[in-house]
C-alpha positions in Angstrom: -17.5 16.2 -10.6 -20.9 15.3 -11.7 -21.7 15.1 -15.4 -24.7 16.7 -17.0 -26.1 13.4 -18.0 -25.2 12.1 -14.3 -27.3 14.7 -12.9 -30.2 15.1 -15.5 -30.6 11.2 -15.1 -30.6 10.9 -11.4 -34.3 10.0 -10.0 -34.2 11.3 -6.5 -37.5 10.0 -5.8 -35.8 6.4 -5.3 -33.3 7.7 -2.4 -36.9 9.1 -0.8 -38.2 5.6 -1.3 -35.0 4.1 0.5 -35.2 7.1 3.3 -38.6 5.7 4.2 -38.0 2.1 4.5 -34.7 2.9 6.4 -37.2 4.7 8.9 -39.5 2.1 9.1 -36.3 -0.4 9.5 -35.4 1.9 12.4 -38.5 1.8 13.8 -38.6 -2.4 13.8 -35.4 -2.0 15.8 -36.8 0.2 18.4 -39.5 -2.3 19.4 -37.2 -4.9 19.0 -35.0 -3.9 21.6 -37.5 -2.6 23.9 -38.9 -6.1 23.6 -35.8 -7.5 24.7 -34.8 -5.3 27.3 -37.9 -4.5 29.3 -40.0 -7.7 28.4 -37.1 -10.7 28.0 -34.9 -9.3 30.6 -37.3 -8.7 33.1 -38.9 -11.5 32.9 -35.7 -14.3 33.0 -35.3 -11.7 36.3 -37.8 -12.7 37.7 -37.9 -16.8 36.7 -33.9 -17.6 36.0 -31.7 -16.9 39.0 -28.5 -17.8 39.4 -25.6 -17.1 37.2 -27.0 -18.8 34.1 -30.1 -16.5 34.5 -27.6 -13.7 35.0 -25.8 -14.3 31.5 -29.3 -15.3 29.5 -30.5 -11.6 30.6 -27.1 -10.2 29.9 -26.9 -11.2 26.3 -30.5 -10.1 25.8 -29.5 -6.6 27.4 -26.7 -6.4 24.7 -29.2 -7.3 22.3 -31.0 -4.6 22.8 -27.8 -2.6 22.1 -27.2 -3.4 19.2 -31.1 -3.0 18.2 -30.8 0.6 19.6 -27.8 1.4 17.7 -28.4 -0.3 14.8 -31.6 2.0 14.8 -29.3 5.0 15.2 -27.3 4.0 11.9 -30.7 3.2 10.0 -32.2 6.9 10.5 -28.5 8.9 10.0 -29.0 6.7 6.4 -32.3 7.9 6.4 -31.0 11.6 6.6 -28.7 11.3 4.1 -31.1 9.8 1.5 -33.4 12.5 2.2 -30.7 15.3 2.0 -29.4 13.6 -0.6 -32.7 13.6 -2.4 -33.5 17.6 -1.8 -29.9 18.7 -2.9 -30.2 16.9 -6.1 -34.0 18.3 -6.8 -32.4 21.6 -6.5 -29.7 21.0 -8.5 -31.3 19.7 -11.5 -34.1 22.5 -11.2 -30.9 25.0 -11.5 -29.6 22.9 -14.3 -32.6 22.1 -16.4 -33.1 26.4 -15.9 -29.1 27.1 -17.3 -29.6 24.7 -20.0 -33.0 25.9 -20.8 -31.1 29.6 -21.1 -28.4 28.1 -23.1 -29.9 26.9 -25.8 -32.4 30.1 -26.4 -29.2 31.9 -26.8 -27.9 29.3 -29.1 -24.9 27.8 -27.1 -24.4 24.2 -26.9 -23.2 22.4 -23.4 -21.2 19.7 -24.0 -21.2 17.0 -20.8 -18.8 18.5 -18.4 -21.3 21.3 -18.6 -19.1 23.5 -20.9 -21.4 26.1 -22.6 -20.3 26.6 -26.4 -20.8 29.6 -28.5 -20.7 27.9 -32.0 -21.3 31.8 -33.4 -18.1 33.0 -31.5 -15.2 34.6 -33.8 -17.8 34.9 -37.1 -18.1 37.9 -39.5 -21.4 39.4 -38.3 -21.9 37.1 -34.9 -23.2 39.3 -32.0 -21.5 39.1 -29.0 -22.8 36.9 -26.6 -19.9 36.3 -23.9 -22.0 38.1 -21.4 -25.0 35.6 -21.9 -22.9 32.6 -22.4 -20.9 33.2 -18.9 -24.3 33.9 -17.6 -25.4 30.1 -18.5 -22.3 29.2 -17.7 -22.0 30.4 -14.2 -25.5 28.6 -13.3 -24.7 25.1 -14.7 -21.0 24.7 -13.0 -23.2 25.9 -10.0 -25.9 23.3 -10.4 -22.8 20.8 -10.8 -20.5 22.1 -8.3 -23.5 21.3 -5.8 -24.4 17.9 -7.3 -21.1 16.8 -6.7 -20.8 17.9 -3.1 -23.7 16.1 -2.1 -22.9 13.0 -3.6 -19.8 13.6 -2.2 -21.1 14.0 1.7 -23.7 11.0 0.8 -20.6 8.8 -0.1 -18.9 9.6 3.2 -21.8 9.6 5.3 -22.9 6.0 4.2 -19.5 4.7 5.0 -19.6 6.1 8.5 -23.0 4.6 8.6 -21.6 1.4 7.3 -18.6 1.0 10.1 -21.4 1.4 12.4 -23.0 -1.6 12.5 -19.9 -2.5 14.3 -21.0 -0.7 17.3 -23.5 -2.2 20.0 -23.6 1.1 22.3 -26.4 3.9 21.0 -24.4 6.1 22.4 -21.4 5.7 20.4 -23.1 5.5 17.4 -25.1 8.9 18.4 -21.1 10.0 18.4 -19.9 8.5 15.5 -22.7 11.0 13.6 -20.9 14.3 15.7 -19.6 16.5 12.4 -15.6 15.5 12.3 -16.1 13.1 14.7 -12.4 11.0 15.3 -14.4 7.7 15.8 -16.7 8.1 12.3 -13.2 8.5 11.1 -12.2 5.2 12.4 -15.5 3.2 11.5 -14.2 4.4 7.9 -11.1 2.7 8.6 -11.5 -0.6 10.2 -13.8 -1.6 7.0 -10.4 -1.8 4.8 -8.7 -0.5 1.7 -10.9 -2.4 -0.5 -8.0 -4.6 -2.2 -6.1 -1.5 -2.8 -1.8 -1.6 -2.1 -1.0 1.4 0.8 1.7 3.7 -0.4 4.9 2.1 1.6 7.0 5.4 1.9 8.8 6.0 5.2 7.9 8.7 7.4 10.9 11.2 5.6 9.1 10.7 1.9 5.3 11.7 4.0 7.7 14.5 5.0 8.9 15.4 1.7 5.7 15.4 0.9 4.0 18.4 2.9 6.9 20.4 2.2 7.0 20.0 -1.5 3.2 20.6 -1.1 3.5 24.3 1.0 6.5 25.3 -1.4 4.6 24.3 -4.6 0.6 24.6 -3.4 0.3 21.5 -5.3 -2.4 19.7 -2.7 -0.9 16.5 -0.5 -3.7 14.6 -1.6 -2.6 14.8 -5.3 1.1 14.4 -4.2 0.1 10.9 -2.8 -1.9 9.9 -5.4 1.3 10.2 -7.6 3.2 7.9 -5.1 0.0 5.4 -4.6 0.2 5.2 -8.8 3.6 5.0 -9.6 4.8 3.0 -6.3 8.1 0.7 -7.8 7.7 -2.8 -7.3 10.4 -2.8 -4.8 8.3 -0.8 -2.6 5.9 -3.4 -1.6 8.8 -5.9 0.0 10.8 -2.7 1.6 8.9 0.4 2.4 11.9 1.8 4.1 13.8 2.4 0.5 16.7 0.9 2.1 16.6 -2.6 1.8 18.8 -5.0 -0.5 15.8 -5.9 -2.8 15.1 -1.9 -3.1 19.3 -1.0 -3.6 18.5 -3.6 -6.4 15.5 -2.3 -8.3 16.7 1.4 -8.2 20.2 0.1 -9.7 18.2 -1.6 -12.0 16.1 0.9 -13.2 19.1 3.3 -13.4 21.2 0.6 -15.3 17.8 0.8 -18.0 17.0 4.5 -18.4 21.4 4.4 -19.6 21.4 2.0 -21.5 18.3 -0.3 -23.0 15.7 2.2 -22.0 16.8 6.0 -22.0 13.1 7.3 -21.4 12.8 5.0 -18.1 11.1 6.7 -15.5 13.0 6.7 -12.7 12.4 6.9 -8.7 9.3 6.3 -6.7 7.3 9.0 -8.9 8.7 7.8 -12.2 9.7 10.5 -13.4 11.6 10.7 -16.8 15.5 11.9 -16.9 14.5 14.1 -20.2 10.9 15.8 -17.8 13.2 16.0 -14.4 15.9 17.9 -16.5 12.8 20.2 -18.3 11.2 21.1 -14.7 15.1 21.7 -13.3 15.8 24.1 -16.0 13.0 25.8 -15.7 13.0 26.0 -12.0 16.5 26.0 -11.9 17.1 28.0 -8.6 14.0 25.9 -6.4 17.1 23.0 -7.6 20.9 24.1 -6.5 23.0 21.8 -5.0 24.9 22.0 -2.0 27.8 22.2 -4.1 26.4 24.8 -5.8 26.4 23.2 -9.2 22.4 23.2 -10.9 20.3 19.8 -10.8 20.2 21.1 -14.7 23.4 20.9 -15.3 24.1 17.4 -14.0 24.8 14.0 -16.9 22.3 11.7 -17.3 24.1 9.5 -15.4 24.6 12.0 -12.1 21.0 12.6 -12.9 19.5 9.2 -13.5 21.6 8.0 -10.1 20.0 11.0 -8.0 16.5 10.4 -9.1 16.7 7.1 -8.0 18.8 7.2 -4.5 16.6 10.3 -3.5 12.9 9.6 -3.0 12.7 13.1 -1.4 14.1 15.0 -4.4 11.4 12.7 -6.8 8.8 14.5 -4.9 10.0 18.0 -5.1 10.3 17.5 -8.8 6.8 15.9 -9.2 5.3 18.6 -7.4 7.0 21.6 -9.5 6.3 19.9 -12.4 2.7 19.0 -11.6 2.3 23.3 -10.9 4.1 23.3 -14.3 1.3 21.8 -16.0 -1.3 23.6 -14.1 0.1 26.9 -15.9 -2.0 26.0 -19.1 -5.4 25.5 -17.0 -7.1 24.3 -20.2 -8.0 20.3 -19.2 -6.3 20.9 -15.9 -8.9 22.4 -13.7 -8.5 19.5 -10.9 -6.3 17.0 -9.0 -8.0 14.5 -10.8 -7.2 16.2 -14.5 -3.7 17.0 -13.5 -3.4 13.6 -12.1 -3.9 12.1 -15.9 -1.9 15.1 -17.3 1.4 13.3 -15.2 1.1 10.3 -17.1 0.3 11.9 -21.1 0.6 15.4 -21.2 -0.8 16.2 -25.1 -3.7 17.7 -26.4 -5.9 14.9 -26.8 -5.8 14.2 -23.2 -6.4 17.6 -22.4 -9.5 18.4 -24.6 -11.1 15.0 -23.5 -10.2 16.6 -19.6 -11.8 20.3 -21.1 -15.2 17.6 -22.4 -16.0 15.2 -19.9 -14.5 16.8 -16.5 -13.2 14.5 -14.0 -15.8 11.9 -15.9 -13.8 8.7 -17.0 -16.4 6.3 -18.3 -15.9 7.7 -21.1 -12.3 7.5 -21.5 -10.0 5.1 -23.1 -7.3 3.0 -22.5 -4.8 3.7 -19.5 -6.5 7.2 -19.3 -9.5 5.1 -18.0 -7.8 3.5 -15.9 -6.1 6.0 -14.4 -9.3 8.1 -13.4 -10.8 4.8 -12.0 -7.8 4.6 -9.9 -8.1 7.9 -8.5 -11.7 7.3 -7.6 -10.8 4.6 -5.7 -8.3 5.8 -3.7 -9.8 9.3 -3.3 -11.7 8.7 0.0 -9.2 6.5 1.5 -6.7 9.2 1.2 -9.3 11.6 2.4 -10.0 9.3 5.2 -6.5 8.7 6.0 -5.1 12.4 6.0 -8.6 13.2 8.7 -7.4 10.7 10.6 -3.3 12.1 10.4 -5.0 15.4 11.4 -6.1 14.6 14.3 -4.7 14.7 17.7 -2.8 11.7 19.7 -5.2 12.0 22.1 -8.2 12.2 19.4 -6.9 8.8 17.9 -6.2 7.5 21.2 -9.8 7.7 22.1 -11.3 6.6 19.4 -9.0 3.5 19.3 -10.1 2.7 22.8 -13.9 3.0 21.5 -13.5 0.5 18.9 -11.8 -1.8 21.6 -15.1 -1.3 23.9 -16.9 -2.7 21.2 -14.0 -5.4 20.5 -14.2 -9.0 22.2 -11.6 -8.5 24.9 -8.2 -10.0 23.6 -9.0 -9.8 19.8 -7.7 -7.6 17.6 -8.3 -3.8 16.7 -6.9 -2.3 13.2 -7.7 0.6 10.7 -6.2 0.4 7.4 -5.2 3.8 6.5 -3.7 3.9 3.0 -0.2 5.4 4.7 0.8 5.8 7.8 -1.0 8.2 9.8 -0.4 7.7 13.7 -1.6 5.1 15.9 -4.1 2.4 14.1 -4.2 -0.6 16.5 -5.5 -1.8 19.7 -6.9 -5.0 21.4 -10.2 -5.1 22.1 -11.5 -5.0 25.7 -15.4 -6.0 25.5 -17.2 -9.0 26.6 -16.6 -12.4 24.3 -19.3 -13.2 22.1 -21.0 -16.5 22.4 -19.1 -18.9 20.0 -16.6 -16.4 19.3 -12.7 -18.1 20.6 -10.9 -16.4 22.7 -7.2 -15.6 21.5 -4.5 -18.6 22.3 -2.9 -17.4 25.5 1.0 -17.3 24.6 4.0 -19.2 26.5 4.5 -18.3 29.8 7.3 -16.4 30.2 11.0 -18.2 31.6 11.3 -16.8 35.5 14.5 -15.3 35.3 17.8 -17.3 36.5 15.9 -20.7 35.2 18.4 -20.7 32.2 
């Protein structure tokens, strides 16, 4: 969420500034590739024959393609610093308007754009709640709309970014379709940005949409808990099932009974004393299917199913996730209840209450935290579009990216977990200079030993 200050200091005047010389960069790329395709081509036409002539005019035609859609990409930027621009213009007339009201009634606003009655409760104070969630309501507005924009600027620019690895106009006039499966895929091929993917097998990314439409705790929080707290062992064995994995769970188990009894545990680490709390509490969402309670269970049967059942770690995350969100106060969001998982006291939530999902000015690991869930916000966003899709969506869109490919190289999206199909081999002319894949060993005719 935007901040007040975010939003009272934003000069939208600059993203007008960088709207216009996208336009005019746009418009150097239209002559540019007119130039080469009806001037240059033409004339090596007419004066280079043969099949040299053939390839010089080629390679000027393609030129002009990636002039033409490199033009494309420069005016969808230019849109979305423009739209950019007018939604923020709006927003801060709305918000310099609440906080103008605010403070003739006397409430202060802290930064999160929390309107304050300091008069509230006192002998003699008239009652202002109808005033105060007047200015209320019009700042979270003004907010609420900053954010989106700079939300659907943020993904638009990354579209616009994969783009400039398309040489067709055409495609990138697609790539701009709302929901289109190929901006979806320019978002992936540029990479997780030195970010680990969450190595789970298929069953946990099971676990998890049915712990999410049981609890109505969302997916994308549910995998932010298993991108954060991912076990070491995770990154040599994504299966869970592995020697090296069999090790660190029987590790951590052997710590959280003896040398460390509030180890977290399993690939949410979860705590033996928190998964016992959300059990009790839940205790029928937790029977066994030998009818005893997860509640009732030692530390040790505890500690040894936490660890051996990735699938149960989720359901308890979730249920106790939708425990904290009972006391709303500093857990409005994913982004607040993803702090809440790892310190649940008041501190953290008031600082949540003040600041929002705002982390710069946070301390410590709560910093850190919120930085890490900016990060990996719109690669999961990215990566649950493109699980949304259909075969036949990603299908096409793979085979787009390999048009645009040199034929035998490589084609590969980076989702941050597995989300269907995410590779291909290109199947477009070689660029000039560019080496073709080493051709690999002949295959042994059979009966030649």
């Amino acid at each position: 969420m935007v901040s007040v200050p975010e939003l009272t200091g934003a000069v939208p005047q600059q993203w007008r500034d960088a709207a216009d010389d996208a336009v005019a960069a746009a418009k150097q790329c239209d002559s540019l590739a007119s130039y080469a395709r009806d001037e240059i081509a033409s004339t090596l036409r007419q004066c280079w024959v043969g099949d040299a002539g053939r390839a010089a005019r080629e390679k000027f035609v393609k030129h002009a393609g990636d002039y033409e859609a490199a033009s494309v990409g420069l005016r969808a930027m230019a849109r979305t610093y423009d739209d950019l621009a007018e939604a923020i213009t709006a927003a801060q007339r709305d918000l310099s308007s609440g906080m103008d009201y605010a403070r003739r009634q006397g409430f202060s606003v802290d930064d999160s754009g929390r309107v304050n009655d300091p008069g509230a409760g006192k002998e003699g104070a008239e009652d202002k709640e109808s005033e105060r969630s007047q200015a209320q309501g019009i700042i979270k507005d003004a907010l609420t709309r900053a954010s989106r924009a700079d939300t659907t600027a943020a993904v638009s620019l990354r579209t616009v970014e994969g783009m400039t690895a398309l040489g067709d106009a055409k495609l990138a006039e697609q790539a701009l379709l709302p929901n289109s499966p190929l901006a979806i895929a320019l978002r992936l091929s540029g990479g997780l940005d030195g970010l680990h993917p969450i190595n789970v097998p298929p069953n946990v990314l099971s676990a998890v949409n049915l712990a999410s439409a049981e609890t109505g705790i969302s997916r994308k929080l549910l995998l932010s808990i298993l991108w954060q707290e991912q076990q070491w062992y995770q990154n040599h064995n994504p299966s869970l099932r592995g020697p090296l994995s069999e090790f660190g769970r029987f590790f951590n188990w052997g710590l959280a009974l003896g040398l460390r009894p509030d180890k977290s545990l399993g690939i949410t680490h979860v705590k033996t004393d928190t998964a016992r709390g959300v059990a009790d509490t839940y205790r029928d969402a937790f029977q066994l299917e030998d009818g005893r309670y997860l509640a009732d269970l030692s530390d040790h049967e505890l500690a040894a199913l936490i660890e051996h059942q990735p699938e149960l770690d989720v359901r308890l995350s979730a249920y106790y996730l939708m425990d904290l969100q009972q006391n709303q106060h500093g857990a409005g969001t994913d982004k607040q209840l993803f702090t809440l998982y790892a310190a649940d006291d008041d501190d953290v939530r008031d600082k949540n209450e003040q600041y929002g999902d705002e982390s710069e000015h946070r301390g410590y690991d709560i910093k850190a935290r919120g930085n890490n869930w900016d990060a990996i916000e719109p690669h999961l966003d990215d990566a649950m579009a493109w699980e949304a899709l259909t075969d036949e969506e990603r299908l096409e869109a793979i085979r787009q990216l390999e048009s645009q490919t040199p034929a035998g190289h490589h084609v590969s999206l980076e989702t941050l977990y597995r989300s269907g199909q995410t590779t291909g081999t290109g199947t477009g002319e070689p660029e000039p200079g560019t080496p073709s894949p080493s051709p690999g060993p002949s295959p042994t005719p059979p009966g030649n030993g």
